[in-house]
N, C-alpha and C positions, 0 to 999 in steps of 0.2 A: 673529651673522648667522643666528642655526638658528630654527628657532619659538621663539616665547617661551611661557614655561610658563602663564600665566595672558592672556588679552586685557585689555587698556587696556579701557576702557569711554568714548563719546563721548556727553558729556553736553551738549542743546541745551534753550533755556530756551525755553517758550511762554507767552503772555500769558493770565492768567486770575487770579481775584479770588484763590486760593491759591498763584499763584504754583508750578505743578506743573512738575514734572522728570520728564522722559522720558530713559531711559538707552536707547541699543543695542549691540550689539557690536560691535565694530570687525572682525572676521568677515565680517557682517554687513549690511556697508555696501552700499548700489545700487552694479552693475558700471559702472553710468555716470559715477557718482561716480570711482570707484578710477581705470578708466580716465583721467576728467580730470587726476587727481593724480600719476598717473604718467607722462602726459605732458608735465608741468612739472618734473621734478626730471632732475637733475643724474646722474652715472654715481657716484659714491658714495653719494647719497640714495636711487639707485634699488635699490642692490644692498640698503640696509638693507629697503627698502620691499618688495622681493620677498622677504625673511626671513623675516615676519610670520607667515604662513599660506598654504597655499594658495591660497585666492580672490587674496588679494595675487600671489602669484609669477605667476597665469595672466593677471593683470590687467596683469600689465609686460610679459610677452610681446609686445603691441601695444603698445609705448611706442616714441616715437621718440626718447628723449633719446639725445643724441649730442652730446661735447665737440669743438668744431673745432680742427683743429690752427693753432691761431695761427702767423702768422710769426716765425720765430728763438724760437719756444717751445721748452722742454727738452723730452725724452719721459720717460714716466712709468717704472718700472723693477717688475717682477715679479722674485721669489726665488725660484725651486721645486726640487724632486727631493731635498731633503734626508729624515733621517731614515726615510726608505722610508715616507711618507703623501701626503696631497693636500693639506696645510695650506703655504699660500703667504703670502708677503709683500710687499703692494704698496707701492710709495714714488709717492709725486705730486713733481710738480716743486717742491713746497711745503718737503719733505721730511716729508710727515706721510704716517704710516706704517699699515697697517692690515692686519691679520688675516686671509686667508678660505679656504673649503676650496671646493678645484678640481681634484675627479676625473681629470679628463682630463689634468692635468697630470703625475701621479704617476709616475714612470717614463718620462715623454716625453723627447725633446729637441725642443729648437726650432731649426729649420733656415731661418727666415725672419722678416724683421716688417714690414710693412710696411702703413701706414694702418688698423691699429688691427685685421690679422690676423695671425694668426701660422698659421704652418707648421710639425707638429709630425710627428715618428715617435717611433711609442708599439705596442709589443708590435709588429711586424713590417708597420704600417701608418702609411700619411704621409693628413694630413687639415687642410684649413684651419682653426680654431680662432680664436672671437673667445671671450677671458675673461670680459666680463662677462654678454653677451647667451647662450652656451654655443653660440651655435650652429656646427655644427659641418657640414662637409662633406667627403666620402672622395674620395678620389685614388685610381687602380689603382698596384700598388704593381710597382714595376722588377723584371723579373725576373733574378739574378744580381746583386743589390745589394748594393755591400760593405759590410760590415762598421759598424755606424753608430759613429758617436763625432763630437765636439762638431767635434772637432779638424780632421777628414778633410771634413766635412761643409757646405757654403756654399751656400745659396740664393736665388736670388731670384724674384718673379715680376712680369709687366710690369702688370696692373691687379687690381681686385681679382676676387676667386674669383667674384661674382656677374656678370662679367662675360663678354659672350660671345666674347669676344676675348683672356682669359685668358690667359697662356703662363706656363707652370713651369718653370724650370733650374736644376737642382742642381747641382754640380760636387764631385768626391773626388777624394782619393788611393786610387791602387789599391795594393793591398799589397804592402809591402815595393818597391816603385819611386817613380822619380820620374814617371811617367805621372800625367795628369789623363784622368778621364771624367768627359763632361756629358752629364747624362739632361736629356731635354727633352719637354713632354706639352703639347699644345694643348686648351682646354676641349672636349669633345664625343668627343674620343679617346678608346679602351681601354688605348691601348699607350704605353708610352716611347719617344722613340730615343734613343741612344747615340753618344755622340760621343768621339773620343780626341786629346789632346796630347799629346806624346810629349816627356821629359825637361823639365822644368819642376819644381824641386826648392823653390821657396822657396812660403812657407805662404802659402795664399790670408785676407787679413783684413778686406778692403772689400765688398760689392758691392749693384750699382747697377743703374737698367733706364734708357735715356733711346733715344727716337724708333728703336724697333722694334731696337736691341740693348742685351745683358746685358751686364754689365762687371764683372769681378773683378781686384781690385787687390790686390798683394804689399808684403811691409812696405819695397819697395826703390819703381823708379819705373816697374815693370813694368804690363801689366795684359794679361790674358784676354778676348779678346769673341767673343762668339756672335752671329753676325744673325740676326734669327730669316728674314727674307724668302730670305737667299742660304743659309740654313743650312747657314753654315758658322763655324770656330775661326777662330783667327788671334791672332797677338802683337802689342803694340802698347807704346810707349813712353809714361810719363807727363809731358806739358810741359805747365807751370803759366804764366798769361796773369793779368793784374792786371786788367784788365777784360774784361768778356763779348764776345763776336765772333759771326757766324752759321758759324765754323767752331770751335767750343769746344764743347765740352760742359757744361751748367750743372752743373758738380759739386764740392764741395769738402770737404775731408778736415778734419773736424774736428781741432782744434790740443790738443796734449796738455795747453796749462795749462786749455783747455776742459772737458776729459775729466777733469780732477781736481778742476774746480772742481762740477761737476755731480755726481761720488761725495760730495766736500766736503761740498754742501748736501744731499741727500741721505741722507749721513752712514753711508755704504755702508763697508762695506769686502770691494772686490772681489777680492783678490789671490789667494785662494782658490776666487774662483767661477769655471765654464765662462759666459761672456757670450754674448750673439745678438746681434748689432748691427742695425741699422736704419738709416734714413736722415732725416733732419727735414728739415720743409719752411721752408724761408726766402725771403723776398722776392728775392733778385738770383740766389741759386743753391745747392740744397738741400745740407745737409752729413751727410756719413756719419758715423755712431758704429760706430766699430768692433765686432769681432767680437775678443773675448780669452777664448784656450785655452788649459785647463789638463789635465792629465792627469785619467783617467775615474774613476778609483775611490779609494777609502781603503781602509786597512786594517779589519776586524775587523766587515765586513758592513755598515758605513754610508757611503749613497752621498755622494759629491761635490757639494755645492749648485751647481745653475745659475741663471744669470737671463738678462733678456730685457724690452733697452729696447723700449719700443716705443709710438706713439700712442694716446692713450685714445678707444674708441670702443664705441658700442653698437649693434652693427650684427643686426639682423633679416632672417632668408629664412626663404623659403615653406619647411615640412618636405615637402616633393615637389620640391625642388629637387636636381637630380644635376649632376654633374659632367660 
């Protein structure tokens, strides 16, 4: 994926009585050129493509390649924070697996996934984060935030960051109780607010946004919502319905022989890993992949791998774009 040591050379044939060969660099190419090429390839062929060289990497930068999330498609699965580097491991729904190094990721956790962003905190800041495109945008960070860990930690947000209608909700456990706080940040805000539950003891492992509330579901048939309009909490029960209703919410819990079959092809073995779950887009009514947490550290100074399902996309913003 790094530069390669020597360039390819792109050899074009011109007509003439000797038959002459004209070599150029692959460097070298018109930016018009590169451009077009980059806007035809694929989110794997792009990240080879921007490896090359520089002129390549700033010629993707305006690339729109972006894979759609098909209906009832798997999401693709990221490996990171092992060994203490940035060297990650991508799985496609294919199960083919590939190599790459992702700074940002070294030391993060991912506290969100959704449509091909992620929500990371990494050194004492939380920032939207798209993998293959890098680009990346800061969030003001809560002030008096607990303690980060995979385990304590749930978020979601209702569209994506570039949007101006954006809303961010994280949900923890506070220390040592059974208390929930939900920090909550509207795009264009400095500030978090703070919201509290009080006695709520089982582990938060789902969560969802659907028509203007957050929703965080427990491994019983509980669930947590936040409105963002009445902002306010509230407890609610989970009742499952065989078909859709305009009083249902389109939402369904991915089925464990699902969840094993998708590691299966894959060829994952997560029982070890801290997971981010996500939600996938399906025709009748999107299903959630869970969130599975495992304790933070190992022994003998190497950290705990995480990963982090999530939709493959290549999403581009303006570098003058704030929060």
């Amino acid at each position: 994926m790094g530069s390669m040591d020597s360039s390819p050379v792109v050899h074009s044939q011109r007509s003439s009585t000797r038959d002459q060969v004209t070599t150029r660099e692959w460097n070298d190419l018109p930016s018009e050129l590169l451009l077009s090429i980059a806007d035809l390839l694929g989110i794997i062929e792009l990240l080879r493509f921007r490896g090359v060289c520089k002129d390549w990497n700033f010629a993707s930068s305006t690339a729109s390649a972006e894979i759609e999330a098909l209906p009832n498609r798997d999401p693709w699965f990221l490996l990171y924070g092992e060994n203490n580097n940035s060297q990650c491991t991508l799985v496609t729904e294919s199960g083919k697996q590939y190599i790459i190094t992702i700074p940002e990721m070294d030391g993060a956790t991912c506290l969100a996934s959704s449509q091909g962003w992620l929500l990371l905190y990494r050194e004492g800041l939380i920032f939207f984060f798209c993998p293959f495109s890098r680009a990346r945008i800061d969030l003001p960070v809560p002030t008096k935030f607990p303690p980060m860990g995979i385990s304590d930690h749930v978020a979601m947000f209702s569209t994506p960051p570039t949007s101006q209608d954006c809303v961010v909700c994280i949900i923890c456990r506070t220390n040592k109780t059974d208390d929930l706080e939900l920090y909550v940040i509207h795009r264009g805000a400095t500030s978090w607010t703070k919201h509290k539950l009080n006695s709520f003891p089982n582990k938060i492992e789902c969560a969802a946004y659907h028509n203007g509330v957050f929703y965080y579901f427990d491994n019983t048939d509980l669930m947590v919502c936040f409105s963002i309009k009445d902002r306010s909490i509230s407890l609610g029960k989970v009742r499952y319905v065989k078909s859709s209703n305009p009083g249902c919410i389109p939402l369904t819990f991915i089925s464990n022989v699902e969840k094993e079959d998708m590691k299966k092809r894959l060829d994952l073995e997560l029982g070890d890993v801290s997971t981010c779950g996500t939600t996938v887009s399906c025709l009748k009514a999107d299903k959630m992949v869970p969130y599975e947490n495992r304790a933070n550290a190992k022994g003998g100074g190497t950290r705990r791998p995480k990963g982090v399902w999530f939709q493959p996309r290549f999403h581009q913003i303006d570098k003058m774009l704030s929060w």
